[in-house]
Every structure is written in C-alpha cells, then in structure tokens.
LUMFIVEX-400973 format. One record per residue (C-alpha): residue number from 1; residue in one letter; y, z, x. Coordinates in Angstrom, 2 decimals. Layout:
residues N
<i=NUM	aa=a	north=Y	up=Z	east=X>
...
end
This chain:
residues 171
<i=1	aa=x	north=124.97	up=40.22	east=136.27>
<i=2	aa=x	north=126.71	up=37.74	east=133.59>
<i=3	aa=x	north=126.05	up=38.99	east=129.83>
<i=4	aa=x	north=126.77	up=36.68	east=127.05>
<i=5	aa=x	north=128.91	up=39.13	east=125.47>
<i=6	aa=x	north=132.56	up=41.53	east=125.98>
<i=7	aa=x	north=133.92	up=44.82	east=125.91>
<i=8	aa=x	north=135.51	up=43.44	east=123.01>
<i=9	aa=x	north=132.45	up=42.38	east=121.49>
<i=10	aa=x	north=130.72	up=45.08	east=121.75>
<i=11	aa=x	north=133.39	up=47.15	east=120.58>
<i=12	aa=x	north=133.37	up=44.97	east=117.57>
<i=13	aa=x	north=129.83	up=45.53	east=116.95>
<i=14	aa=x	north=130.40	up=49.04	east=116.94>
<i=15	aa=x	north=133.25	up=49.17	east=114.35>
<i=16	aa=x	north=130.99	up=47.13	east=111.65>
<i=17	aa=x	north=128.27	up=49.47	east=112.27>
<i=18	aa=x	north=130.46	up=52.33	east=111.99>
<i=19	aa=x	north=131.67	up=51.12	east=108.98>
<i=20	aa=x	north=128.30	up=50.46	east=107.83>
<i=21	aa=x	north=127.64	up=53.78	east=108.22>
<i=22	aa=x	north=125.00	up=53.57	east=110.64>
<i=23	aa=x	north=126.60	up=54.91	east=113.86>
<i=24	aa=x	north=125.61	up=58.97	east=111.86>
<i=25	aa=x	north=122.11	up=57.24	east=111.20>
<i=26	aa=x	north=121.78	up=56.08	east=114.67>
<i=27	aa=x	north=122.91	up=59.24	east=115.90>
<i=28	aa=x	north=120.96	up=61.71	east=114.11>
<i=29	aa=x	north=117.52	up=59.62	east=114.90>
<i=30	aa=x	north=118.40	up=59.31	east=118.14>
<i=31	aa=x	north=119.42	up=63.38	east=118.53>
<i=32	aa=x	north=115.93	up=64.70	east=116.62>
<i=33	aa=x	north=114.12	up=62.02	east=119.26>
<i=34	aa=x	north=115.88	up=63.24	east=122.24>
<i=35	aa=x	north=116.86	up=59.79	east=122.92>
<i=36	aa=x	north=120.37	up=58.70	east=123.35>
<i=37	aa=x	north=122.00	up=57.03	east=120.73>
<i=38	aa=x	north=124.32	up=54.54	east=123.11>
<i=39	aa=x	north=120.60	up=53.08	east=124.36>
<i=40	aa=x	north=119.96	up=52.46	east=120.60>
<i=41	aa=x	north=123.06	up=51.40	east=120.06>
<i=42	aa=x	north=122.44	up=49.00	east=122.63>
<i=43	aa=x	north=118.93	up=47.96	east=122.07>
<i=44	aa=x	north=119.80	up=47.26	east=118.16>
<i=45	aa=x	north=122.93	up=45.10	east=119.42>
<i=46	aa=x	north=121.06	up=43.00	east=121.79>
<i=47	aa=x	north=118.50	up=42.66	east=118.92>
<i=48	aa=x	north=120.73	up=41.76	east=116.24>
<i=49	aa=x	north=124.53	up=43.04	east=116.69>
<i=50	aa=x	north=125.83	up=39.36	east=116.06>
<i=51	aa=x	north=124.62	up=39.30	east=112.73>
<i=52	aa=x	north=125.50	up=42.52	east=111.65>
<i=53	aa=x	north=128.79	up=41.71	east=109.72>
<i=54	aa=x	north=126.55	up=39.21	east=107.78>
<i=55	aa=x	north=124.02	up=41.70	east=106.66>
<i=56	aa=x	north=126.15	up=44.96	east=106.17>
<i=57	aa=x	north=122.70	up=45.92	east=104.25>
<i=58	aa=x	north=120.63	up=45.52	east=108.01>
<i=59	aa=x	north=117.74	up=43.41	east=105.98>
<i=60	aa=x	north=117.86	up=41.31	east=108.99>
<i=61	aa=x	north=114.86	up=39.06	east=109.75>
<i=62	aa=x	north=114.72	up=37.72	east=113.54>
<i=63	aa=x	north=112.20	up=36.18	east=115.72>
<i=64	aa=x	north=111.44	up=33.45	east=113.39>
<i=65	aa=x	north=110.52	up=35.89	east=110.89>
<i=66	aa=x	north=108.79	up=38.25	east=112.84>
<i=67	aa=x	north=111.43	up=40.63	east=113.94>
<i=68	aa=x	north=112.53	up=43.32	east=110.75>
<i=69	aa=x	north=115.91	up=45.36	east=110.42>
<i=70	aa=x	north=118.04	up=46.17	east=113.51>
<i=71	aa=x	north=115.72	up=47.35	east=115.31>
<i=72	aa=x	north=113.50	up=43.91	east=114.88>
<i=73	aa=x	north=110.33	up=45.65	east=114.08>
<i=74	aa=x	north=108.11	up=42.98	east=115.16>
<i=75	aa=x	north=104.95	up=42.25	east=111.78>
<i=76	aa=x	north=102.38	up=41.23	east=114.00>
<i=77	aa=x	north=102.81	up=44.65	east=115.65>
<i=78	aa=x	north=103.19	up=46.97	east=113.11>
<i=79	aa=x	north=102.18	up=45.27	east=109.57>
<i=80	aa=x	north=101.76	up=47.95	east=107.85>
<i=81	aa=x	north=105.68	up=48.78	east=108.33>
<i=82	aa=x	north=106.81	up=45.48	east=108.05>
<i=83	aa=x	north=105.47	up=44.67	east=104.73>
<i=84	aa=x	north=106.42	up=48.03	east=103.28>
<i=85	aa=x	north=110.34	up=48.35	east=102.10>
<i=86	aa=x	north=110.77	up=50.74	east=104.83>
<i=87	aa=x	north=112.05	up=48.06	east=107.24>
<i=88	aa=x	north=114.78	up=47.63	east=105.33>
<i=89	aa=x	north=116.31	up=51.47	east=105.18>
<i=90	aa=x	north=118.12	up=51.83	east=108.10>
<i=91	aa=x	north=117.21	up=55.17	east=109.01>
<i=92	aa=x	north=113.47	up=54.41	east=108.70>
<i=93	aa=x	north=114.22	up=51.20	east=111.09>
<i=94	aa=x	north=115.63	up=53.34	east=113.35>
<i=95	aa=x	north=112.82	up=55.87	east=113.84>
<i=96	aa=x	north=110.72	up=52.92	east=113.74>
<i=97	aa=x	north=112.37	up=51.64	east=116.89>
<i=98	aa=x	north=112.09	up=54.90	east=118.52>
<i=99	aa=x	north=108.48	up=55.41	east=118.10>
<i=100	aa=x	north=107.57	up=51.98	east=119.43>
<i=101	aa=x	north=109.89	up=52.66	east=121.97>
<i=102	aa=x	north=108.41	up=56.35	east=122.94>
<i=103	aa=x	north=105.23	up=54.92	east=122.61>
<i=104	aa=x	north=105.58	up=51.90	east=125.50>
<i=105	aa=x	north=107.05	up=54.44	east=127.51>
<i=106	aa=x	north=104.25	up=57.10	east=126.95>
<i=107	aa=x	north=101.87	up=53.94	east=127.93>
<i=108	aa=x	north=103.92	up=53.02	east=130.91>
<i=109	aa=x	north=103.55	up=57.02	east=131.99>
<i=110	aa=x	north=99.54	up=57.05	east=130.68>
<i=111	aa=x	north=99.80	up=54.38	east=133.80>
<i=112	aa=x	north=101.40	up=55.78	east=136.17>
<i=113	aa=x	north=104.41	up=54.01	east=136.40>
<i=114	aa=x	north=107.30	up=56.30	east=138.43>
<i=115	aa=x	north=108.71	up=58.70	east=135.80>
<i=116	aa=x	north=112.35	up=57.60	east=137.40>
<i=117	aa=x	north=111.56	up=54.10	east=136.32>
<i=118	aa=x	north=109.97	up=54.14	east=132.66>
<i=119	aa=x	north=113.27	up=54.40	east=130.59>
<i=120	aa=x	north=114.14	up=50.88	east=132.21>
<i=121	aa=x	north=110.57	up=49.54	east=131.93>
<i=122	aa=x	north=109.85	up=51.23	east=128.30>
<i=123	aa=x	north=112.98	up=49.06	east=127.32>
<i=124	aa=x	north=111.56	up=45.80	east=128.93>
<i=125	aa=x	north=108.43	up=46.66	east=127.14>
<i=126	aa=x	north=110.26	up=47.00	east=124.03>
<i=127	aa=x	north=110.89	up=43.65	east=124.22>
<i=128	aa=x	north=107.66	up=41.90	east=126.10>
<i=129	aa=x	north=104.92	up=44.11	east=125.72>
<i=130	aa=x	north=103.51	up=46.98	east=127.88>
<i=131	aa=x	north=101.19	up=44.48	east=129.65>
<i=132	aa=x	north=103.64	up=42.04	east=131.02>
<i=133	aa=x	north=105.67	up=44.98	east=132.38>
<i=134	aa=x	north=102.79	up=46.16	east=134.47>
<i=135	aa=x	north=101.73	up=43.06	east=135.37>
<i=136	aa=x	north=104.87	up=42.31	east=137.16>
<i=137	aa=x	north=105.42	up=45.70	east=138.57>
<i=138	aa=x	north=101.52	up=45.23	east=140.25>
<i=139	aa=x	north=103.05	up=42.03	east=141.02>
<i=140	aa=x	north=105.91	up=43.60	east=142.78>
<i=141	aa=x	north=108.66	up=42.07	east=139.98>
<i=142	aa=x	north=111.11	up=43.61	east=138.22>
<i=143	aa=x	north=110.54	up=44.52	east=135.04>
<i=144	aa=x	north=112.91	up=41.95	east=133.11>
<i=145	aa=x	north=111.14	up=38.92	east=134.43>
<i=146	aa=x	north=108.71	up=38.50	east=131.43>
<i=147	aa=x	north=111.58	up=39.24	east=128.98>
<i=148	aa=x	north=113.89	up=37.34	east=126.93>
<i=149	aa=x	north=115.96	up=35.52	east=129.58>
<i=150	aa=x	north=114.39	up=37.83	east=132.18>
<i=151	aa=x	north=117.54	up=39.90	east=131.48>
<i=152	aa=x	north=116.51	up=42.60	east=128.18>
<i=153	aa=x	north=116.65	up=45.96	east=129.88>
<i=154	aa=x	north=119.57	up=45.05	east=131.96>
<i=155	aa=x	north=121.23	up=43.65	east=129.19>
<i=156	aa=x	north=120.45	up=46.62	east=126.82>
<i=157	aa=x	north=121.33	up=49.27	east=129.59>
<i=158	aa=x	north=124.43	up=47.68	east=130.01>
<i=159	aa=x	north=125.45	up=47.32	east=126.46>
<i=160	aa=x	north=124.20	up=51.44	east=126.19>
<i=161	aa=x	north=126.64	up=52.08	east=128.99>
<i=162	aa=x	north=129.50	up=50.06	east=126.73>
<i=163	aa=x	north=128.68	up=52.14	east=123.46>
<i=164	aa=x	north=128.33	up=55.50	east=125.45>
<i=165	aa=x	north=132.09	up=55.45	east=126.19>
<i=166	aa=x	north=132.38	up=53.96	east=122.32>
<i=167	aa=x	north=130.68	up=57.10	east=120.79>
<i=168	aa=x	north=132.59	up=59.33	east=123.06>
<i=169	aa=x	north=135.72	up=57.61	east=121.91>
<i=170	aa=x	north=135.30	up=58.23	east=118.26>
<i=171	aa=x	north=133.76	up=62.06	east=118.57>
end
C-alpha cells in the first residue's frame, strides 16, 4: 500500500525528534505503559511529524484546532486536558496519547473484538472513534475504512515498523 511518505522521511522525522529530545520521552512513556515506543513514534508522525521541525516546542495545534501536541489530543474529547497547559509538555502529551489509546483498546476488548486484532483496531480507533471501528468490523470491513483516508492504522503500523529499526539503530 502507497504511503505519502519515505524511509528518508521518516528517518528525518526521527532525527528532529531526537534532537528535540523527545525520542527518551517517547521511550520512557512508552516502556512504563508497556507499549512500544516505534508505534508511538509512528502514531505521533502520522499525526504531526511534518511539522515537527516548525514547532521544536511540540505546541502543535491540528485538526482545525482540535487536535493538541504530537499526540493531537483531540478538545472535544478530553477538555479538561486540552485547556490545561499539560498539552503542551511533551511527556504529559505522550501519556495522554497512551491512555486514550489503552482505553479504545480496553473498549474494543470490553467488546469482544479478537485479542489478535485490537492493537490494529485500537489504532484505527485512535483516529475514528471506537464506534466506527465496530461498526465496520459487524459490517465485515476493515478497520481503516472510517479513518483518515481509510489508511490510519496501516499507515501508523507501517511508519512503527520504519522507527523500530530507527530506535534499534541509535541504541
């Protein structure tokens, strides 16, 4: 499946952010979550990673407005967070984007969704919502359909499998 992006992007993406010191930030959340950092890695670059050497701070706002930090912690979501300075620290960003992301995939399990298949689907939910992911597995779809270009956990999976050799590069 066609990407909009390179190796060489990605790789790019990855320097800034190591320079911005956020690969340790990124890796430490991810390592107390038991989540792996290359699938945060590549959830925050499909998110935002082409304006990261624009805002080495990561007070990015996406999704006309809506989306906050790297992570795009979405306001009409999680308010509370969003209008709080908190967006704007990376590391509390981060851990934002991993609860929201534990919690679709606890929601997907609450549902009974096949264990093998909720990392893939908690990432599509990530970006549509828990509801459209069921709705198209009931409907027999995959889970991207309802998501940004019906491509967002493909995408992200195949940016994480990008930064994985990245962060095993630079250990």
């Amino acid at each position: 499946m066609p990407f909009d992006w390179t190796e060489d992007n990605l790789r790019a993406q990855y320097n800034v952010a190591r320079q911005n010191g956020w690969i340790d930030v990124i890796t430490a959340a991810a390592q107390a979550a038991g989540q792996p950092a290359a699938l945060l890695l590549g959830m925050a670059s499909r998110e935002t990673g082409f304006l990261w050497p624009r805002h080495p701070d990561g007070a990015i706002l996406g999704d006309g407005g809506h989306g906050h930090g790297l992570m795009q912690i979405d306001d009409r979501s999680f308010p509370e967070f969003c209008q709080s300075a908190a967006w704007r620290d990376i590391a509390k960003n981060v851990a934002k984007g991993i609860e929201v992301l534990q919690g679709k995939a606890a929601f997907l399990r609450h549902h009974g969704i096949d264990e093998a298949l909720v990392p893939r689907a908690a990432v599509a939910a990530y970006n549509c919502g828990e509801g459209n992911v069921l709705k198209a597995l009931h409907a027999g779809q995959d889970v991207d359909v309802h998501t940004a270009h019906g491509t967002y956990a493909a995408d992200v999976l195949a940016r994480a499998a990008i930064f994985e050799g990245l962060l095993a590069e630079h250990a």
